[in-house]
N, C-alpha and C positions, 0 to 999 in steps of 0.2 A: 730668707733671701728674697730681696724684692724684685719681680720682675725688671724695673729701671734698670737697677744698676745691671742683672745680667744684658741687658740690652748694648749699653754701654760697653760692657765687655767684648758682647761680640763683635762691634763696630771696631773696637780697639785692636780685634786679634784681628780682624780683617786686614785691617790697614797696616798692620806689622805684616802678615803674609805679602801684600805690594810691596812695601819698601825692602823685603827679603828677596822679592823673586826681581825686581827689579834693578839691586844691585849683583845678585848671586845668580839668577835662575835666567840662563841663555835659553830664549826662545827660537828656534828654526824655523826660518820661512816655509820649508818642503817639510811637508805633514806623509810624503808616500811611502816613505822606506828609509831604509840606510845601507850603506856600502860593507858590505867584508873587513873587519879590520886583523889585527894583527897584533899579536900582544905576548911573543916569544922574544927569546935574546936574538938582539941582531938586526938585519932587515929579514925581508920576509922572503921565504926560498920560490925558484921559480914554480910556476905550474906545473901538479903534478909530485913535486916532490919531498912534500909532505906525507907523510905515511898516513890513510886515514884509515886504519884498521881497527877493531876493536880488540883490546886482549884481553883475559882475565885476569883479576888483581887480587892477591891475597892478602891481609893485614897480617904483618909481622915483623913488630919494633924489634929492634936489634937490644940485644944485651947492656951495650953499653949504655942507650939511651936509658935504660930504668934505674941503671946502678946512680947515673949523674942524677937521676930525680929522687931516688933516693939519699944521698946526699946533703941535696940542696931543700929538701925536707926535712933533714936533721940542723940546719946552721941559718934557724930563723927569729928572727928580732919580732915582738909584738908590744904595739902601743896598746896600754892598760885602756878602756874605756871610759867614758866618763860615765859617772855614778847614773842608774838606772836608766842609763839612753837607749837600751835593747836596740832596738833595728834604727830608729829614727837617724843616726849620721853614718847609715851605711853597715858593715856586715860586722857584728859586734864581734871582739878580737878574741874575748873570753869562751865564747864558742864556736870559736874559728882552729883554737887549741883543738880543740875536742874533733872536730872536723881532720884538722894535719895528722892526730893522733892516730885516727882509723884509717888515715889514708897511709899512713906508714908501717901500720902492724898488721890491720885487717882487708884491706883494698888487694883484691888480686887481678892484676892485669891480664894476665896470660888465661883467666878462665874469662873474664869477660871479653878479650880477644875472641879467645873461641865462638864467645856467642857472639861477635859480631859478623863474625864469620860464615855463622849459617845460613844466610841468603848471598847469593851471588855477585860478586863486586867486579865490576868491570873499570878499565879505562881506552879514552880514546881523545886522541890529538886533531881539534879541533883550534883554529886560527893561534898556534902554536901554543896551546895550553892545553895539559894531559887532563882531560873530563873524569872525573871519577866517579859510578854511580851506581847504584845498589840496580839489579834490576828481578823483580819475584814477575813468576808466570804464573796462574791461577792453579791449582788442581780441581780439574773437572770430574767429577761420579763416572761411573761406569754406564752407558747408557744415555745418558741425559745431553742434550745439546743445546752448548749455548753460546751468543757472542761474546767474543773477548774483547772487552774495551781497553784501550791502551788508557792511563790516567800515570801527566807526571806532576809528580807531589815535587814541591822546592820549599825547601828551611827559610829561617833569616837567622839572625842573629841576638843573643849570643849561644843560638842553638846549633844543630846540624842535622846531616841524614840520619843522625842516631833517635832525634824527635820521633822518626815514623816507624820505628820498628815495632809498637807494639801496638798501632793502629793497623800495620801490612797484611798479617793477617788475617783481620776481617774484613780486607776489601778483596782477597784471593782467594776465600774460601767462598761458592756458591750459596744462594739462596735462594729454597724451598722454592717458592713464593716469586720468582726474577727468573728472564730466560737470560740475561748475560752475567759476568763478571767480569773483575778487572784485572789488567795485567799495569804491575807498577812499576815504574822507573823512576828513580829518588838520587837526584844529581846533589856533589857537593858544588855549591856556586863557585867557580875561579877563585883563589884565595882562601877559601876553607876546605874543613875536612883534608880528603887527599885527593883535593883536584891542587894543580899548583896554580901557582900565585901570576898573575899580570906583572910584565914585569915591563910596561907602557904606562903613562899614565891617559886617563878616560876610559878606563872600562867602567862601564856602569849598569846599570839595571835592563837597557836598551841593550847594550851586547849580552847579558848574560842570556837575554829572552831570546835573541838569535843564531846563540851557541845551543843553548837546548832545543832550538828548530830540528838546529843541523843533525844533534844527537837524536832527538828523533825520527829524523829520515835516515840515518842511520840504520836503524834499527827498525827500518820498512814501516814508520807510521806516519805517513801524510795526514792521516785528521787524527786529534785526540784530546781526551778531554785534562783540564790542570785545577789545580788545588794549590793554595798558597797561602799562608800566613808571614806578619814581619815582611822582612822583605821578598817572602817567595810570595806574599800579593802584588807586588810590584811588578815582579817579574812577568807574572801567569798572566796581568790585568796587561801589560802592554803586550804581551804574546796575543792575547785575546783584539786590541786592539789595533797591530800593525799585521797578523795573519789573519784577518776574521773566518778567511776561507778554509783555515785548517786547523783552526779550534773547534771543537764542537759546544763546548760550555766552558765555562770558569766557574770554580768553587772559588769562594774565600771564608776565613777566618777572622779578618780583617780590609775595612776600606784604606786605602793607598794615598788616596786623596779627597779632601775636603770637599763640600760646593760649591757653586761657583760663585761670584763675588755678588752676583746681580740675585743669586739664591736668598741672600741675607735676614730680606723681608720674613722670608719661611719659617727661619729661627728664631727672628722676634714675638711671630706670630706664638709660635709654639709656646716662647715664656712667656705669655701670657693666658696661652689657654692648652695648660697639658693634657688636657683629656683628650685633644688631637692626635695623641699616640699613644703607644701602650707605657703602662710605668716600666715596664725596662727600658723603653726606647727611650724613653725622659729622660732616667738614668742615668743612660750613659754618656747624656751632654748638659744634662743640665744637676742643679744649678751650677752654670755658667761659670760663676766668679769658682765654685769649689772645683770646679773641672778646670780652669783655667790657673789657677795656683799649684792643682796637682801638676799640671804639664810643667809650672816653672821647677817643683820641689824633682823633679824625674827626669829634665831633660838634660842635666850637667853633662852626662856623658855623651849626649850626641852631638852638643857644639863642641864640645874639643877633639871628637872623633871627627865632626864634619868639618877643623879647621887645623888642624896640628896630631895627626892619624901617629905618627911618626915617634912622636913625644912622647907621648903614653904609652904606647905600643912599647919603647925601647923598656922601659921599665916593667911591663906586665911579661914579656918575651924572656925577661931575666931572675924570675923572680914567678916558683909555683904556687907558692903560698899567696901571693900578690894575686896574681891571675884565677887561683882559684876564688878568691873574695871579693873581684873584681865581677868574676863571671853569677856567680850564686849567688850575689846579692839582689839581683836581677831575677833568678828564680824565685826567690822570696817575695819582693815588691811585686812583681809583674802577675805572679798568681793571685796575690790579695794583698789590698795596701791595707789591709786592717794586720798584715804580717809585722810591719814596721812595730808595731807594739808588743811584739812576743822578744824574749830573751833568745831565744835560739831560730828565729825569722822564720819558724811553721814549716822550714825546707823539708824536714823529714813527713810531711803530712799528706804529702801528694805525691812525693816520689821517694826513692831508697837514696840513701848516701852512694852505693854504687853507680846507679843508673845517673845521679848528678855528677861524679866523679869520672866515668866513662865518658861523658860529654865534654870535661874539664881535660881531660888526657888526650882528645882529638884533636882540642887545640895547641896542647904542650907538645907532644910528639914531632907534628906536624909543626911546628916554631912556625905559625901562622897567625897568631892573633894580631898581629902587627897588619898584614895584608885583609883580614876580614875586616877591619876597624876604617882603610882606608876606601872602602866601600860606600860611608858616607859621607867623605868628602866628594869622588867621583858622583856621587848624584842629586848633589847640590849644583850640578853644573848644566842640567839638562831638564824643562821641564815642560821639552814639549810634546810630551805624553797628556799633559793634564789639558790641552785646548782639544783634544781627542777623544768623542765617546764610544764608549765599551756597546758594541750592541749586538755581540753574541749571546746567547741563553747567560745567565749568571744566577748564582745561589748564595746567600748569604750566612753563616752563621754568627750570632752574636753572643758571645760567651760574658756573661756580667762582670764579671768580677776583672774583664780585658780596661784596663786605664781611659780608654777612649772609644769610642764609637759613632757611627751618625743614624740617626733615626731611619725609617725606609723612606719617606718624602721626601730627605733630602738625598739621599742616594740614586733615585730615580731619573734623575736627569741629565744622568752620566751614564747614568746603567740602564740603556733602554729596555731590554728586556732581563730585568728582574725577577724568575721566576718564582723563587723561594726565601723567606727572611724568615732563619728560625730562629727565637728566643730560646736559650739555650737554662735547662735549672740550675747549672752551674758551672765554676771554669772560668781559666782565667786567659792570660796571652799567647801560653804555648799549649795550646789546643787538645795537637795532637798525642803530647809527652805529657798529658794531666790526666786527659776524654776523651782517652781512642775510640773508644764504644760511642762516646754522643758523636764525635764527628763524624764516624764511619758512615753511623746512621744517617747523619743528614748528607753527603753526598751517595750515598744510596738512594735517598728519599728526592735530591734534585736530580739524579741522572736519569730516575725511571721518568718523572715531568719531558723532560727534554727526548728522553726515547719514544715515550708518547708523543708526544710532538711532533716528531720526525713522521712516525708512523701515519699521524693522519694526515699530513702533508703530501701523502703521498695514497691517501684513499678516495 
């Protein structure tokens, strides 16, 4: 691949981002904040008389719902594949069988209930929608004393709070070596999980980040620090953004937004001279044109999620087997596009047919996939987060095997303080649900930077 042509390319993707944001992407004059909105049936009740209490939530699907999923499990139509296409047009049908088959004889609900069960699930009515959110408190040794940091971890899609349960863990249990740990709180976004659904249209990434404010003042934490991948970087990066005063850092797993147009220069510099970054960083953007076809070969689903949420949604909401191969195709690609070449999409390589099917059942239960999908239509509408930089503490991790990435040069100019960019040996887009252990590690590794930091700021 010749330098040129990626050049061209990137000149090309540039000016497709203008002509996007300038028919689609409403820019706001007032950069200061935004208003309380409201996003319950009805109008919105007087002051006051919203209940804003938190209670505890237990998961327990009613009977009827698993007999109708089993059912609708048994009376399913599958188109044959075409001869040796494995993964390449999507989630091949022939072991999609094999897939319905264990979710019909060997998938048990009711014990993996239980185990979602084991950490604490709360809900709280916040601008009329019931928050739903895991919340773990550390266990400290006997003897030993140390700060509790509040850290909220947020999903995207087509994940949920079920991603982080086996990273929780290791951010709640102390280390040796650290005087603080962390206290977690792992919200499902409005419209997933079992938080409910908007039932206004414009909720979008901007209220989601000022409904987890309110939740965490809530729950008595004015400053604390967030973690986000997918769209929980979107979230945590404009929480970071519009509270600077009550974030302490942002982790991500992912950048949120691109550089900025007048950045351009940077990228072409770079094709032409890669040893201005590391070969992962290269990697993950370049060559150009093969990253820029990947984006076309992968992004089917988010333009008719970000233009017609409704359409596909009625069909994925009626239909488990659809929604499951709809959902897990995405696990397959998004952890490794060298998946698309396996007969059975490598799902079982990184994770259990359970732990994939328990993610598949939070959306079926819950008859949300409709409301999580029209998530990227609402944020197509708003993108004046991106004329905004991020310049609390921030950590990067870069998982290779994630579809996309930006170098740390170009990240820098949005992210004024950059503390940490770790190249990660492996891993793909959902981080937390692949590399609990690498990601723990690295926000461990950027909080203590930032704890330091504080510390001498104040010697």
């Amino acid at each position: 691949m010749i330098p040129g042509l990626s050049i061209v390319i990137i000149v090309i993707c540039d000016f497709l981002k203008f002509v996007y944001r300038f028919f689609f992407g409403k820019i706001e004059k007032d950069l200061s904040g935004y208003e309380e909105g409201w996003y319950g049936k009805g109008p919105k009740p007087k002051e006051g008389a919203q209940d804003t209490s938190i209670h505890p939530f237990n998961i327990d699907i009613s009977d009827e719902v698993l007999i109708d999923l089993k059912k609708r499990l048994q009376n399913v139509r599958y188109e044959p594949p075409l001869e040796d296409s494995k993964f390449c047009y999507g989630f091949n049908s022939d072991y999609l069988k094999s897939v319905v088959e264990y979710w019909k004889s060997d998938y048990d609900w009711r014990k993996e209930e239980e185990q979602l069960n084991k950490f604490s699930h709360f809900k709280t009515c916040i601008e009329g929608i019931d928050v739903h959110f895991v919340h773990v408190k550390p266990t400290i040794p006997e003897g030993r004393k140390l700060k509790i940091l509040p850290l909220l971890v947020v999903h995207g899609w087509p994940g949920s709070f079920y991603e982080f349960y086996k990273m929780i863990p290791f951010l709640t249990t102390s280390s040796p070596d650290r005087d603080f740990v962390f206290e977690v709180v792992c919200p499902s976004i409005p419209g997933y999980g079992f938080s409910s659904a908007p039932c206004k249209k414009g909720f979008d990434a901007r209220a989601a980040s000022r409904l987890f404010l309110t939740l965490m003042e809530r729950l008595g934490h004015n400053r604390f620090y967030v973690q986000g991948g997918d769209w929980g970087s979107l979230i945590v990066t404009i929480l970071g953004k519009y509270y600077p005063s009550r974030i302490i850092g942002v982790h991500l797993n992912m950048c949120s937004s691109g550089p900025k147009s007048w950045e351009i220069f940077k990228a072409i510099i770079i094709a032409y001279f890669p040893s201005l970054v590391s070969p992962a960083e290269y990697k993950a953007l370049f060559p150009f044109w093969e990253k820029f076809k990947t984006i076309l070969q992968e992004s089917g689903y988010f333009h008719i999620q970000a233009t017609k949420p409704d359409t596909v949604g009625s069909g994925l909401a009626d239909s488990p087997v659809g929604l499951a191969a709809y959902i897990l195709e995405k696990f397959s690609t998004w952890t490794n596009l060298e998946n698309r070449l396996s007969e059975n999409g490598n799902l079982t390589e990184n994770f259990t047919l359970d732990e994939l099917l328990t993610n598949v059942m939070i959306y079926w239960v819950n008859n949300n996939i409709t409301s999580s999908i029209r998530f990227y239509k609402e944020n197509g509408m708003n993108r004046t987060h991106e004329k905004m930089s991020l310049t609390v503490p921030c950590g990067f991790a870069l998982f290779p095997n994630d579809l996309v990435a930006l170098p740390r040069c170009l990240m820098e100019r949005s992210i004024t303080q950059l503390l940490s960019y770790t190249v990660m040996p492996r891993g793909g887009h959902f981080a937390a649900f692949e590399e609990p252990q690498l990601l723990a590690d690295d926000i461990w590794n950027f909080v203590t930077l930032v704890q330091k930091m504080k510390e001498n700021v104040f010697i």
